[in-house]
C-alpha positions as CSV (number, residue, x, y, z in Angstrom):
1,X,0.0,0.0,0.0
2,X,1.4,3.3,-1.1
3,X,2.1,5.9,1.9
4,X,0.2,9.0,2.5
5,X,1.6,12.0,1.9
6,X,3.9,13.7,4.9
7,X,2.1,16.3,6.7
8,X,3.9,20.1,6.0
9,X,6.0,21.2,8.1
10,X,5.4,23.7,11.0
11,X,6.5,27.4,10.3
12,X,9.6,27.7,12.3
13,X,9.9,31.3,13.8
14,X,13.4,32.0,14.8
15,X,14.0,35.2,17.1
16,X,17.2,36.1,19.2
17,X,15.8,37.2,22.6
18,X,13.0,36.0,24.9
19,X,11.5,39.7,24.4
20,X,11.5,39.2,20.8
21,X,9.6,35.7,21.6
22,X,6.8,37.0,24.0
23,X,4.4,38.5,21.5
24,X,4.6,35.5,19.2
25,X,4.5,32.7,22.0
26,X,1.3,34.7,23.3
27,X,-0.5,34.4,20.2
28,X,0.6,30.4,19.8
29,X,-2.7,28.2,20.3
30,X,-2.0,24.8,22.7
31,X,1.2,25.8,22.8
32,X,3.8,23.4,25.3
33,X,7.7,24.2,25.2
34,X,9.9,22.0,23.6
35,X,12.9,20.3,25.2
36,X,16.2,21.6,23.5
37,X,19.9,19.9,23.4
38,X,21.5,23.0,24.3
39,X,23.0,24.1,27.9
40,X,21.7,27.3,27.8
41,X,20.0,30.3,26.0
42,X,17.6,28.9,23.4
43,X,14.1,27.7,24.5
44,X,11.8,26.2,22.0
45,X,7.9,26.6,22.5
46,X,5.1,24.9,20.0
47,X,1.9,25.3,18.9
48,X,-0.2,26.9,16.5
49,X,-0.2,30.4,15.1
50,X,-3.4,31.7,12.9
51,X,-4.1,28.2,12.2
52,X,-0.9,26.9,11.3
53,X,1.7,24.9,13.1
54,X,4.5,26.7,14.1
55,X,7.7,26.3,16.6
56,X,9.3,29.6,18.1
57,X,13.0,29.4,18.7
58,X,14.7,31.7,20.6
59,X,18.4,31.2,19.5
60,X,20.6,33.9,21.4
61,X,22.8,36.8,20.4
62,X,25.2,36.1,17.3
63,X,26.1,34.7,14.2
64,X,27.3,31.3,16.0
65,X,24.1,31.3,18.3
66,X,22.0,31.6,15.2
67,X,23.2,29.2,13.3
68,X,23.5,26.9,15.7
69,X,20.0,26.7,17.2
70,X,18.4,27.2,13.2
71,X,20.4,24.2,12.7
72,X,19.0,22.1,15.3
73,X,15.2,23.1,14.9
74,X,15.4,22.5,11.1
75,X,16.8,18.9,11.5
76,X,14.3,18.5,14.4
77,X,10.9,20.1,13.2
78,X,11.0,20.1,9.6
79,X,10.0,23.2,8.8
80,X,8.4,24.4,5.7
81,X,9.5,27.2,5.9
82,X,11.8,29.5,8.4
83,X,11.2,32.9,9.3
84,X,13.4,35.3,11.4
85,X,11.6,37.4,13.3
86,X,11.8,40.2,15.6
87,X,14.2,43.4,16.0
88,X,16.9,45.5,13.6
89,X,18.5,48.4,13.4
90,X,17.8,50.8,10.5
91,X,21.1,51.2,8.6
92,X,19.2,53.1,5.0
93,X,19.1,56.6,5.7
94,X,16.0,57.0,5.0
95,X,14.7,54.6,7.0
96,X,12.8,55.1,10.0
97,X,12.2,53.0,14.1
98,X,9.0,50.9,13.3
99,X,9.6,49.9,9.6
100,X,9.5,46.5,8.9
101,X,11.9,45.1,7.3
102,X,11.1,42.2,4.6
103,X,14.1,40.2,3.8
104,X,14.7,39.6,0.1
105,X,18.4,39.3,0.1
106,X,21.1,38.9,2.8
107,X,25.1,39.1,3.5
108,X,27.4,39.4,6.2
109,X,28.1,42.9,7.1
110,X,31.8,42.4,8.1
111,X,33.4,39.5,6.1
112,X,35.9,40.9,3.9
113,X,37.6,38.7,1.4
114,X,37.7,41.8,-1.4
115,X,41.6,41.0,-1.1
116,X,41.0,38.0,-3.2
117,X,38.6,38.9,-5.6
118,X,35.3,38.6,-3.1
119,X,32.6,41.0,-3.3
120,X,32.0,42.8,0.1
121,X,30.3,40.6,2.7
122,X,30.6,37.7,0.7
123,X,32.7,34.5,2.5
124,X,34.8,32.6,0.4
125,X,33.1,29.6,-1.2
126,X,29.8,31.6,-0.6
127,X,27.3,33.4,-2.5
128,X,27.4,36.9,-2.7
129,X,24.1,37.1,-1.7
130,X,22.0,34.4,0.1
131,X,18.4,35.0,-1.5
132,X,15.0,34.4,-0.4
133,X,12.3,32.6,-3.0
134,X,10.5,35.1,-4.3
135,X,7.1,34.8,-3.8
136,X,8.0,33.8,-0.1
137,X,9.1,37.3,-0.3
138,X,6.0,38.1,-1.9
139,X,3.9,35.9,0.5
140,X,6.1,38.2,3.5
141,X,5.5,41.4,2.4
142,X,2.0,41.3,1.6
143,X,1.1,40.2,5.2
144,X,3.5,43.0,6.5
145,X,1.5,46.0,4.8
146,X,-1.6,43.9,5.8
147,X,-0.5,44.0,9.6
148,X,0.6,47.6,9.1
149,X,-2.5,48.9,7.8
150,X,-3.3,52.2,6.5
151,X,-2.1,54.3,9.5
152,X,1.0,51.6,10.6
153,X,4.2,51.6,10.4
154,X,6.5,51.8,6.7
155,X,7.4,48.2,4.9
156,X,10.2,47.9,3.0
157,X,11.7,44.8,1.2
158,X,15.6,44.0,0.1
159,X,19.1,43.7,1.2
160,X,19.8,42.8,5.1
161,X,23.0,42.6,6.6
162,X,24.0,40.6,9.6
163,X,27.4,40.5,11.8
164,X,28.5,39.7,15.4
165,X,29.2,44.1,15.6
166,X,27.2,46.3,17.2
167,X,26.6,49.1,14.5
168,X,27.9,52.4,15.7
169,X,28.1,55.8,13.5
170,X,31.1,55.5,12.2
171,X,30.6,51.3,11.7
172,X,27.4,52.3,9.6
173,X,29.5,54.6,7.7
174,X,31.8,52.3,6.1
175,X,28.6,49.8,6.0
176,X,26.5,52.2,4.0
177,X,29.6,52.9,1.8
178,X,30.1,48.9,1.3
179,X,26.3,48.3,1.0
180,X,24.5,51.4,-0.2
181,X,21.2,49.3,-0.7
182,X,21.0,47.9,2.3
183,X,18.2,48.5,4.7
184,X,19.2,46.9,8.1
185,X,21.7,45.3,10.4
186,X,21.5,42.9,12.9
187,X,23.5,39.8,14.1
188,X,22.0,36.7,13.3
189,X,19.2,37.0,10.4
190,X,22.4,36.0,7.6
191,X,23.6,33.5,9.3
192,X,19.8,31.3,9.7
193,X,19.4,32.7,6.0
194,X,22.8,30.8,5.3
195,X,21.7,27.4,7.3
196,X,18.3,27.3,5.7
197,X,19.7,27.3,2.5
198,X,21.9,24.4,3.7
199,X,19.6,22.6,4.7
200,X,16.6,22.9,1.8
201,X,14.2,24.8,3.5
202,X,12.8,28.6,2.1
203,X,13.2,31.5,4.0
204,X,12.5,34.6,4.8
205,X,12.6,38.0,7.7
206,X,10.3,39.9,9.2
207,X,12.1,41.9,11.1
208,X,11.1,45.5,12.6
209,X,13.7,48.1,13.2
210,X,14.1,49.1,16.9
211,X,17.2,51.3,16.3
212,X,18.8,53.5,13.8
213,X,22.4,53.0,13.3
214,X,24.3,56.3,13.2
215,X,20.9,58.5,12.9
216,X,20.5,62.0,11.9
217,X,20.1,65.0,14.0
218,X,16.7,65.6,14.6
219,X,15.3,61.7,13.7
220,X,13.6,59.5,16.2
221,X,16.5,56.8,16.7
222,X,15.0,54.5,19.2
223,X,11.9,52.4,19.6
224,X,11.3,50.0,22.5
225,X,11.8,46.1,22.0
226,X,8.3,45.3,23.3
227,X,6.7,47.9,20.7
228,X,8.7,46.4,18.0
229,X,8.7,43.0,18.8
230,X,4.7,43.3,18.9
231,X,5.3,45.0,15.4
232,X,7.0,41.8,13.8
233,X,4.7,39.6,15.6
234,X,2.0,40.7,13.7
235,X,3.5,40.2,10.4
236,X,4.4,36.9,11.1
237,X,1.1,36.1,12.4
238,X,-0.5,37.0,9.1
239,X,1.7,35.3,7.4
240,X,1.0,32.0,8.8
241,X,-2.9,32.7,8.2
242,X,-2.0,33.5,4.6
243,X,-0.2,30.0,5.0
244,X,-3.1,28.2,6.0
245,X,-5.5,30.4,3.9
């Protein structure tokens, strides 16, 4: 007798802190946490999100961090498909606390291999850029300007970076000068983007910008991490009914 098809897999949410995680484990439906290999500093919680299932992660701080807990949740949970979620910092000028940021290409912000031919961010025997599919991108940013709504905060889609650095002004100088299309900076979103891709399974960010690195005079620089977490949460969450829809 032929077997039945394998169920999908649950959307894997992957966030760095436990307040990035709050807003999105309080929407989770019969949710139950999930017992984790690691010593310390990533928790695991399941359940189900706008009617599909879905695991939140919490990896920790960092490139290594992040690719270490992605890795362990893909292998474990299957995923169809991985989403990082939570805070950035706005490196665009023009970009403003509260926008969410929709991932359609990412890089590492610091790697620097140009010596030898390498474009800038790009790790030998990398890509340049690690890409999202595109209409998971499409998919993403629809339910970002749905959660958003009329009167809520900016979207905007395209290059991420990612880099265990803590983005001053004069860091997002030379960043800005490397990467004059990128949008944001954080330290762990290339890194899952990079072990996803390993690994065979799409994905893509959400990820709402709490900071802006090296602002202007006169521009609101700072959001708090509850108000943007709850901003990304909200993307996500339609995302995963457009899922089931």
């Amino acid at each position: 007798m032929p077997s039945s098809p394998a169920a999908a897999g649950p959307l894997l949410i992957l966030v760095a802190m436990p307040e990035e995680a709050a807003p999105l484990v309080a929407r989770l439906e019969a949710s139950s946490p999930v017992r984790t290999p690691f010593t310390g500093g990533v928790e695991a919680v399941r359940g189900t999100l706008a009617g599909s299932p879905a695991l939140v992660v919490t990896t920790g701080i960092g490139i290594a961090a992040a690719s270490a807990a992605a890795t362990w949740a893909i292998l474990d949970a299957a995923p169809s498909l991985v989403v990082a979620a939570g805070s950035c910092g706005g490196l665009a000028a023009d970009v403003e606390v509260g926008t969410l940021i929709v991932g359609e290409s990412f890089t590492y912000s610091i790697a620097d291999a140009t010596a030898f031919g390498y474009a800038p961010g790009q790790v030998p025997g990398g890509p340049e850029r690690f890409t999202a599919p595109q209409e998971r991108v499409d998919a993403a940013e629809e339910a970002a300007r749905q959660a958003a709504g009329q009167a809520g905060p900016r979207v905007r889609r395209g290059l991420m970076l990612a880099g265990d650095a803590f983005v001053t002004a004069e860091i997002a100088a030379v960043m800005r000068e490397r990467f004059p299309h990128a949008l944001s900076a954080d330290m762990e979103t290339t890194a899952s983007a990079r072990t996803a891709e390993a690994l065979g399974v799409p994905f893509v960010a959400l990820r709402a910008v709490s900071d802006l690195c090296g602002p202007a005079a006169g521009q609101q620089f700072h959001l708090e991490l509850d108000v943007v977490a709850e901003i990304s949460a909200r993307a996500v969450e339609e995302l995963a009914s457009a899922l089931e829809g």
